[in-house]
N, C-alpha and C positions, 0 to 999 in steps of 0.2 A: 528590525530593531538594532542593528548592527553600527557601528560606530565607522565612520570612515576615516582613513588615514592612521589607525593605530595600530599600531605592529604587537598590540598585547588580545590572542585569540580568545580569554576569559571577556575581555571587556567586550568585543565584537560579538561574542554572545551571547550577553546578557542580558536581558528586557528590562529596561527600567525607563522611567517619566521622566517628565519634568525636565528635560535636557538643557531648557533655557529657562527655568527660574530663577534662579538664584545664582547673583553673582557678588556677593557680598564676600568681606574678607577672612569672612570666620569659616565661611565654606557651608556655615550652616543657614536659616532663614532665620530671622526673629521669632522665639516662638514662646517668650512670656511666661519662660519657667517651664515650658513642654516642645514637644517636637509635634512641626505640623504634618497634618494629614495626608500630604503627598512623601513622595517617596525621596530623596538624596542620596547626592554622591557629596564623601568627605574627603578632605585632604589626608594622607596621611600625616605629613608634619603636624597635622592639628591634633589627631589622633597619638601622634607623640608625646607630643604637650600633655594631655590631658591626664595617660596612663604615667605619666614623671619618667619618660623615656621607655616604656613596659620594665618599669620597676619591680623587683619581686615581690616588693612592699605592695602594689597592687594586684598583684596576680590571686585571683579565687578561684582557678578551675584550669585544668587542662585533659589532652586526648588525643591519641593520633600525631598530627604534626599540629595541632592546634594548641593553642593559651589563650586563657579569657581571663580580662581583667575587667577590674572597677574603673569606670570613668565617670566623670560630669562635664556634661554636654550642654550649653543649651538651660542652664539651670535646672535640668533633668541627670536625674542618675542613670546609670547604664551600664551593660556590660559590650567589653569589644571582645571579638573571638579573632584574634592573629594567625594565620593560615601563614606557617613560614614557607621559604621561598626553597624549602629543601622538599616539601609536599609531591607524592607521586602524583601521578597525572592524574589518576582515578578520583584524587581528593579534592585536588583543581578542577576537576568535573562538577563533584561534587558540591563543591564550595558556589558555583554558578547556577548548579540545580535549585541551589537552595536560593538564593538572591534571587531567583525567577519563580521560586511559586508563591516568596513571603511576598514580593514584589504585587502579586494580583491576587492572594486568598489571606482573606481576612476571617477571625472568627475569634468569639471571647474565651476558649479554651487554646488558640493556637498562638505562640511566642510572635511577638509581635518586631521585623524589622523596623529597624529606626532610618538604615543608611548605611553605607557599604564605600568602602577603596580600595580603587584598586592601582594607587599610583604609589605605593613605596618600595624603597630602593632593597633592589635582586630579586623583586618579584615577591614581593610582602604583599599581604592583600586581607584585606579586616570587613567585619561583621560588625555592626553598631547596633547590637538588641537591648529590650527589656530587661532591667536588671530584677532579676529573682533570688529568694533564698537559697536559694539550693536544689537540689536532685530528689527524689524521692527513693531511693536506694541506700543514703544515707538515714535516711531514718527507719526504712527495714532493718537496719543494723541494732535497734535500739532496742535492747534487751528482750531478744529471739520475740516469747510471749509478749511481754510485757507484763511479767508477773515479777517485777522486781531482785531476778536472782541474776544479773549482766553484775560487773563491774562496777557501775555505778550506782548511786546512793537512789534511795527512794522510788517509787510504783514508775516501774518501765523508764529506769535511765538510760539514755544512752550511753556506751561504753565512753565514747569518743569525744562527745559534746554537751554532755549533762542535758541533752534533751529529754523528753517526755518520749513515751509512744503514742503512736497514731491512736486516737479515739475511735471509736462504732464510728461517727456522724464521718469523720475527717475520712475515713477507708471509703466509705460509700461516696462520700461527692466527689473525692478523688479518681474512681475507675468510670463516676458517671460526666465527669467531665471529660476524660479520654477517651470515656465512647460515644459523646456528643462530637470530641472532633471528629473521629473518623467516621462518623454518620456525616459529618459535612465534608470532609476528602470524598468520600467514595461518591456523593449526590451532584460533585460537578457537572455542569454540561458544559461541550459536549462531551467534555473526557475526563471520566473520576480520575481522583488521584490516589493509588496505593502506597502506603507511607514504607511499609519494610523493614522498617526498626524499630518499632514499638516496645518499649524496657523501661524500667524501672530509671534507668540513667537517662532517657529523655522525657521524661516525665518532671517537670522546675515548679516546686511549690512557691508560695507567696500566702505570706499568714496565716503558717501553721504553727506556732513558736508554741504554744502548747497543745493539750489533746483533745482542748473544741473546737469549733467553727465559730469564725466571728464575720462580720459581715467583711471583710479585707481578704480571707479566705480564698484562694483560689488557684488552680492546679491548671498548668498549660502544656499541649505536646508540644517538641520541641525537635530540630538536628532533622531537616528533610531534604539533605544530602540525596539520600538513598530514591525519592520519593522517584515513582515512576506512573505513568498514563497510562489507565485503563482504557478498554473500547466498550461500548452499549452495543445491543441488540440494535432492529432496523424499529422496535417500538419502543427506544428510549430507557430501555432497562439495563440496570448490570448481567451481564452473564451470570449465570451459575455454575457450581463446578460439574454439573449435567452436559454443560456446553465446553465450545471450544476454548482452551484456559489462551492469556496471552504469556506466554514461555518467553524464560530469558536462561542463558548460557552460564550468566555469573552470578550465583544467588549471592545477595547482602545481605547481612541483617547479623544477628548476636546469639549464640546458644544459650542455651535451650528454647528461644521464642519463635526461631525459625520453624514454620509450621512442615509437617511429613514432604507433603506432596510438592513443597518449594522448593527441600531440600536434596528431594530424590529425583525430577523432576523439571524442575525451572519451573511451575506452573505458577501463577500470581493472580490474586485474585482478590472482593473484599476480605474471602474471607481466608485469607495470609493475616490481612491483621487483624483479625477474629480470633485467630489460635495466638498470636503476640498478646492481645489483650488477657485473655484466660489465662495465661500463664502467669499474668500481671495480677488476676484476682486471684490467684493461687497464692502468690509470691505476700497480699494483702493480706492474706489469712493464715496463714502461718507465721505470718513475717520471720520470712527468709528472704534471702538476696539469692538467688539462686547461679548466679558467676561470679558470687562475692569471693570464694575459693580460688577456680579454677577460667578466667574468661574464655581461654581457649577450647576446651572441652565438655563434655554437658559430665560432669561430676557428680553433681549430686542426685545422693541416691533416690530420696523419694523422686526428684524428676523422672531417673531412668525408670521407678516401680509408674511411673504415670505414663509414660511413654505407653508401656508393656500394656497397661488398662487401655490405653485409648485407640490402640493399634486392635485389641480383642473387643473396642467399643460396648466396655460391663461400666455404664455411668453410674448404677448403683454401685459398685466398687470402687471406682475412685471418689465420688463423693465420700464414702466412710473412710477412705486411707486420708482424702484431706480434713476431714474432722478429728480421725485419728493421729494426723500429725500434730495437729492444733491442742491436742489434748482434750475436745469434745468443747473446743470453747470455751468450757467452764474455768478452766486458771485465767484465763488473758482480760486483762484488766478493762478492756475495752467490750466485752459481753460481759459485764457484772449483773446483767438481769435478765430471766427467762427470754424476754422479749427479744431481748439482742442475737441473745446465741439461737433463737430461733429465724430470727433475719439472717444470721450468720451461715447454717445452713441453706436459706433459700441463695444468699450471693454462690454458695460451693456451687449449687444447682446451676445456675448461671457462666460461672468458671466452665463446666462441663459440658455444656451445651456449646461453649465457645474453642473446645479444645476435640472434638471430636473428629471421626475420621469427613475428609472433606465435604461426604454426599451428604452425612447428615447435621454440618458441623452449621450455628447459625452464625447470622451477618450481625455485626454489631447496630443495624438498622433494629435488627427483628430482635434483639435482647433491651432495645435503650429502653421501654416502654418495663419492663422488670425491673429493672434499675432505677427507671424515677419512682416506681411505688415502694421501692426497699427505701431510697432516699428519703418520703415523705414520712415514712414506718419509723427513720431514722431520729427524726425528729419529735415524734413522739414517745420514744424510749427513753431518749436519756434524759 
């Protein structure tokens, strides 16, 4: 898949199609208010244009050596993610990891490439995705509980952005859409895919603006920089952590989601993001952001008291310390009825099973099937 004749190592390694469709001046194809189904390279100068030179006035996100701004494309809204030209090489790895696997893995919970360049000048190089609301971290932020005592006015404001908080229904289809995607990373053939960074911050909601679900609704993994190729058994199966793990030197990923035996270890496996996910329904049930403080170090305390539980594997004990942080459910606006807080406790159930030490810790294959009957449970509570 390598490009001949270019002196830039990203672009020679990158897999992408369609090398001779489109040679139109806009750089894009015709696509009638949307972007077609195959995959594109974009100009940068177009990509210039569009962001009003990466005006700050467009800018809604940044990270790393990265900035993501708002653009229109195509009669399509979007976001570009600018990978400047100051980027360590890891990120520049990175940055081509990921244009290679949105490039050939599709899925309605996973952030959809649009188109990618990599021609601007000092070595600038963009990301043309799905424009989304926002993170889901940001609205962890929104009044702890959501029993109305944040900053803000009225039942679960957000401090920041006079949001709402997450509703029951919105919590449940949000961890069951991230464990739909990664039931579809790890089911690759021949080689699953380990994602490695599973958080709250790559988690990009879209039609959550208040605290139901409407049919626009819907939560996508996102940032698969990190993402790394499992191996199968010789009968088509994922290994288990019974088996030989595939170890790596440099763990990636984000504290506190970074699972034990990744950290101590290199070991990687589905279920790496098994323990990221859990920590992610923990993070839902409390609503906490749990490196909202500190990114660099695992801070916070309930994390470290959960660490200590799941290292002694007492899942009756941590399930009551996460109810107990939650305050039994009963204040948070989003269990205002038996039924809820008692689904609430079955998702803790769930969280624990996914956070456990790795022999007995389950795959997000073998939890999804819990999750769609809390989902369905969901719908009939509120």
């Amino acid at each position: 898949y390598g490009h001949e004749g270019t002196d830039d190592p990203l672009l020679a390694a990158l897999q992408r199609e369609g090398d001779d469709d489109d040679d139109d001046d806009s750089g894009l194809a015709s696509r009638r208010g949307g972007w077609d189904s195959g995959m594109n390279t974009i100009s940068f100068d177009e990509l210039r244009r569009a962001t009003n030179n990466f005006d700050a006035g467009c800018r809604i996100g940044d990270g790393g050596s990265c900035v993501v701004y708002r653009a229109t494309l195509g009669g399509c809204e979007c976001a570009v993610k600018l990978l400047s030209a100051e980027a360590e090489l890891m990120e520049v790895k990175q940055f081509a990891a990921e244009v290679e696997v949105l490039t050939r893995v599709k899925h309605p919970h996973l952030v959809e490439l649009y188109a990618y360049s990599t021609d601007g000048g000092s070595g600038c190089k963009c990301l043309v995705l799905e424009l989304m609301d926002g993170a889901l971290d940001s609205r962890l932020l929104a009044a702890g509980t959501g029993t109305g005592k944040g900053k803000g006015t009225g039942k679960g404001t957000d401090t920041d952005k006079g949001e709402p908080a997450l509703g029951w229904r919105q919590r449940v289809q949000i961890i069951l859409s991230v464990c739909r995607a990664l039931v579809h990373l790890h089911s690759l053939t021949p080689k699953p895919l380990i994602h490695r960074d599973v958080k709250s911050q790559n988690v990009l909601l879209l039609g959550f603006e208040g605290d139901e679900l409407d049919g626009e609704s819907v939560a996508k993994l996102a940032d698969f920089g990190t993402v790394r190729e499992d191996t199968r058994n010789s009968d088509g199966r994922l290994r288990t952590s019974q088996q030989t793990h595939a170890s790596t030197a440099n763990v990636i990923g984000t504290r506190p989601y970074i699972a034990p035996e990744y950290a101590r270890k290199g070991h990687v496996s589905e279920k790496t993001d098994a323990y990221s996910m859990g920590v992610l329904i923990i993070e839902l049930l409390i609503s906490e952001y749990f490196v909202a403080t500190d990114p660099g170090v695992m801070a916070h305390t309930f994390c470290l008291e959960a660490r200590e539980l799941i290292d002694d594997e007492m899942d009756d004990t941590l399930a009551a310390a996460i109810e107990a942080k939650s305050a039994g459910f009963a204040q948070c606006s989003w269990a205002s009825s038996a039924e809820a807080r008692q689904a609430a406790k079955a998702l803790a159930a769930v969280a624990v099973k996914c956070v456990r030490g790795a022999l007995k810790r389950s795959t997000p294959e073998e939890v999804l099937p819990e999750l769609e009957r809390l989902a369905r449970g969901a719908l009939r509570t509120s």
